[in-house]
N, C-alpha and C positions, 0 to 999 in steps of 0.2 A: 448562468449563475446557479441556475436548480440545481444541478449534477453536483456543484461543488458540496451545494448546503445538503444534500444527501448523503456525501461521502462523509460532512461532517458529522451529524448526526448517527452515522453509521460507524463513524471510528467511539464515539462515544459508545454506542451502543457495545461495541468491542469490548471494550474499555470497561463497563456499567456492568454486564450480564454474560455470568458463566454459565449461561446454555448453550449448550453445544450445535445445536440447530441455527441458534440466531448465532453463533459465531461464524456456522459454517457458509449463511447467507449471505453476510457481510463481508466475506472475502469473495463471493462469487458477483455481490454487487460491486462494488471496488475494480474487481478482474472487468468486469463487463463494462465500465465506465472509462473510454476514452479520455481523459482530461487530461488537463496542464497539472493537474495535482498529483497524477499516476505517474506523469514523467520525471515529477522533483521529486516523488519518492523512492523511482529507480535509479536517478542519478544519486541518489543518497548511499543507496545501496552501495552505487561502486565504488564512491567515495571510501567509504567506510573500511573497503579492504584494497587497496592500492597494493601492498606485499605484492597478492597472486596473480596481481595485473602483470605486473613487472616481470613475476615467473617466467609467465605464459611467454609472454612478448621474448625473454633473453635464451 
């Protein structure tokens, strides 16, 4: 449960503060964190574009 509340706090953190430093932390923290919350926002990802799936695949 830590990882998640980190990811959480850390998307806020995104979200909250336009320094470029602490943005660019928080994508390398996020990248580095294994979780169940990195895979639902990968599958979100392909969701989002089915089109180029389809391309690819025909």
């Amino acid at each position: 449960m830590d990882t998640i509340n980190e990811r959480f706090i850390c998307h806020l953190t995104f979200i909250n503060v336009l320094n470029k430093y602490q943005r660019e932390t928080c994508v390398k923290r996020s990248i580095n964190l294994p979780t169940k919350a990195n895979a639902v926002t990968t599958s979100r990802r392909r969701k989002l574009k089915p089109e180029r799936i389809k391309e690819k695949v025909h």
